[in-house]
C-alpha positions as CSV (number, residue, x, y, z in Angstrom):
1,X,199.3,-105.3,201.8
2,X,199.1,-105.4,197.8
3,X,199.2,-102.4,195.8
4,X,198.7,-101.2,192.3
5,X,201.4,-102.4,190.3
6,X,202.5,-105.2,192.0
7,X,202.0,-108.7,190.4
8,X,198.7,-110.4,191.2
9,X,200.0,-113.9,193.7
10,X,198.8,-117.3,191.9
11,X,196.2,-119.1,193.2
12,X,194.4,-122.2,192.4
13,X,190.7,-122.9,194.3
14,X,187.6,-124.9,194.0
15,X,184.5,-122.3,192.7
16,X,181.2,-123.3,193.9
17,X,181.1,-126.9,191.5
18,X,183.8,-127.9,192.7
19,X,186.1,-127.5,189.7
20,X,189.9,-125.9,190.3
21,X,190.4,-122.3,189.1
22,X,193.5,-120.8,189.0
23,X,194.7,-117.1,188.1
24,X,196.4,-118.7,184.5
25,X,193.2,-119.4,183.7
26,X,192.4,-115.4,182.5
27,X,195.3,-114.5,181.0
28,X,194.2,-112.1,178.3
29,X,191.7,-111.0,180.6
30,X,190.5,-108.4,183.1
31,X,190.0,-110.1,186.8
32,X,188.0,-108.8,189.4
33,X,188.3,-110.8,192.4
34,X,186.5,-109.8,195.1
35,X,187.2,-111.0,198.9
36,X,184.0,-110.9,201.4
37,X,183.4,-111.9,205.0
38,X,180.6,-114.7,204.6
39,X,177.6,-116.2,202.2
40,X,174.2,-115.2,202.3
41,X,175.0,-111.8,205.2
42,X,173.8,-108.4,204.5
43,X,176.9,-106.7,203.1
44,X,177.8,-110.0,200.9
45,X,174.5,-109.7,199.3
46,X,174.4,-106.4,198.4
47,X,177.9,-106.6,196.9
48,X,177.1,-110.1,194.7
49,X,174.0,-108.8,194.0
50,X,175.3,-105.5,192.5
51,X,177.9,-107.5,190.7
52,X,176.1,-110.3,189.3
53,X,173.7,-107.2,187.8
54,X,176.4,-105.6,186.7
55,X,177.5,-109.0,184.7
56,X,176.8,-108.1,181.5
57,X,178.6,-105.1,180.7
58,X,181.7,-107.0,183.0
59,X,181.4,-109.4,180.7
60,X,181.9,-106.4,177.6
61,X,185.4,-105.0,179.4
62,X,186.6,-108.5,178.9
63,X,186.5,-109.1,182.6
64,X,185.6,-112.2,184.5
65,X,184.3,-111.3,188.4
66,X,184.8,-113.6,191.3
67,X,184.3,-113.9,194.8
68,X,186.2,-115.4,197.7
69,X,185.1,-116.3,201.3
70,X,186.0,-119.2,203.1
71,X,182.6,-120.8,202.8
72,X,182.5,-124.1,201.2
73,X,181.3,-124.9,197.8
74,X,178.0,-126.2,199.0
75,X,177.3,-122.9,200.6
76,X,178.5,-121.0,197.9
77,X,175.9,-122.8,195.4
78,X,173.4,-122.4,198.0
79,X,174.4,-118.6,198.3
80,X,174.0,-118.6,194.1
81,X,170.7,-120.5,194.5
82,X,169.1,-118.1,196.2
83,X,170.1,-115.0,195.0
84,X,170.2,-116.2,191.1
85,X,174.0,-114.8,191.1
86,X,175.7,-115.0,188.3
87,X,178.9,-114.4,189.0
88,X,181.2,-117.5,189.8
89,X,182.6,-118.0,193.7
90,X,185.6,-119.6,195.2
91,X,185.6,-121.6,198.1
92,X,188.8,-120.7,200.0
93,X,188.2,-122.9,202.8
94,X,192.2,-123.5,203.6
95,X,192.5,-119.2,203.4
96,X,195.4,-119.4,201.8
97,X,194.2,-117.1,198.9
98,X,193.1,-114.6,202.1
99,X,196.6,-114.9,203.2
100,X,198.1,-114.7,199.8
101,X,195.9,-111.1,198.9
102,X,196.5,-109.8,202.7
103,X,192.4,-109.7,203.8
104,X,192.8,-112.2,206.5
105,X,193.3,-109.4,209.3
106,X,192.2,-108.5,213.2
107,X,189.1,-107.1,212.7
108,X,186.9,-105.3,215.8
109,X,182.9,-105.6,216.0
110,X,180.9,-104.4,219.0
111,X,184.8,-104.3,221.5
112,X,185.5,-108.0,220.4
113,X,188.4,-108.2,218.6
114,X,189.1,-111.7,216.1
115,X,190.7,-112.6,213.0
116,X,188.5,-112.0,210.0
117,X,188.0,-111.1,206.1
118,X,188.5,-107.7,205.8
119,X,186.4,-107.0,202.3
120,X,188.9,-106.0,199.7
121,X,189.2,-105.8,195.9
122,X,191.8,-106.8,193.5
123,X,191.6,-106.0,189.8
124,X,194.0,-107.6,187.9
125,X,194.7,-106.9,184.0
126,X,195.5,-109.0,181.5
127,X,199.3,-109.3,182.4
128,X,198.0,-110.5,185.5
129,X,199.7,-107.6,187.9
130,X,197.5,-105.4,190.1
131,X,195.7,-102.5,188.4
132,X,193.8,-101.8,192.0
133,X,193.9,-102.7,195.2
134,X,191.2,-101.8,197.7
135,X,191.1,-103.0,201.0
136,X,188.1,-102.4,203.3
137,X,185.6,-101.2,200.5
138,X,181.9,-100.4,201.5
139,X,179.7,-102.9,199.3
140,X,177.2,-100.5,198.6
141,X,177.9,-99.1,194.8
142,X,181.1,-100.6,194.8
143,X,180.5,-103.1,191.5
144,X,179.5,-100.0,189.7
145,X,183.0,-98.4,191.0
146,X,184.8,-101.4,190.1
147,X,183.2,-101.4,186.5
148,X,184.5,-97.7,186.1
149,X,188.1,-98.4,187.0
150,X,187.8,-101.9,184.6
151,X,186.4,-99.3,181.7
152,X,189.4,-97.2,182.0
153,X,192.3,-99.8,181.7
C-alpha cells in the first residue's frame, strides 16, 4: 500500500469525454484523486456529491479533484448527468490505475468474499509525491476532510 511520502505512480486514463489524462498533466498542482467502487450507488454519490460542492474552494487551494472507478466513460457522463457533478472522472476500465494505487483488494459483503475497489484517497502535491494516503475512507464528510488536509499543505 501507498503511503505519505512516497511518489504518486504515473498514470494516463480516459475521463468521462473520452480525452487522455495523465498525472503530468497537474504539475504545479494539488491532486485529489479519489478511487470508488461504482457510478450512480449510494456511497459514490454522497462522496461526488460532497466533492463537486466542495469545488469551488478546491479549485482556490490550487487543487484539481478526480475520481476513478472502472466504469466506462458513458457511465461516468451519465453519472455526471444526473447528479450535475462537477468534478471530472476517469474511466479505469483496464484497473491498472486500481492496481497501480493498491485499491483493487478482497473485499467481504454479506460472507461473500470477491475482488473489489476498496474506496481510498490520494492527495498528491505539486511535486507529485503522496501528501496522504487513505485507504477505506467513509464517504460521508470526507471531501470536507480532504479540503482540510489540501488547506494545510
Amino acid at each position: 500500500m501507498l503511503k505519505a511520502g512516497d511518489k504518486a505512480p504515473a498514470f494516463s486514463s480516459q475521463n468521462h469525454h473520452g480525452q487522455a489524462i495523465s498525472l503530468s498533466d497537474f504539475q504545479g498542482k494539488n491532486l485529489v484523486l479519489y478511487f470508488y467502487p461504482k457510478d450512480d450507488t449510494p456511497g459514490c454519490t454522497i462522496e461526488a456529491n460532497e466533492f463537486t460542492a466542495l469545488a469551488n474552494e478546491f479549485a482556490a487551494a490550487n487543487t484539481v479533484v478526480l475520481g476513478v472507478s472502472k466504469d466506462d466513460c458513458a457511465s461516468h457522463q451519465a453519472f455526471i448527468d444526473k447528479f450535475s457533478l462537477s468534478i471530472d472522472l476517469l474511466a479505469d476500465t483496464s484497473g491498472e490505475l486500481c492496481e497501480a494505487y493498491g485499491v483493487w483488494q478482497m473485499k467481504e459483503k454479506n460472507g461473500v468474499s470477491k475482488m473489489g475497489i476498496v474506496r481510498s484517497t490520494f492527495i498528491i502535491d505539486a511535486d507529485g509525491n503522496l501528501a496522504s494516503a487513505e485507504y477505506g475512507v467513509n464517504p460521508e464528510g470526507h471531501a470536507q476532510a480532504v479540503l482540510a488536509t489540501v488547506q494545510a499543505l
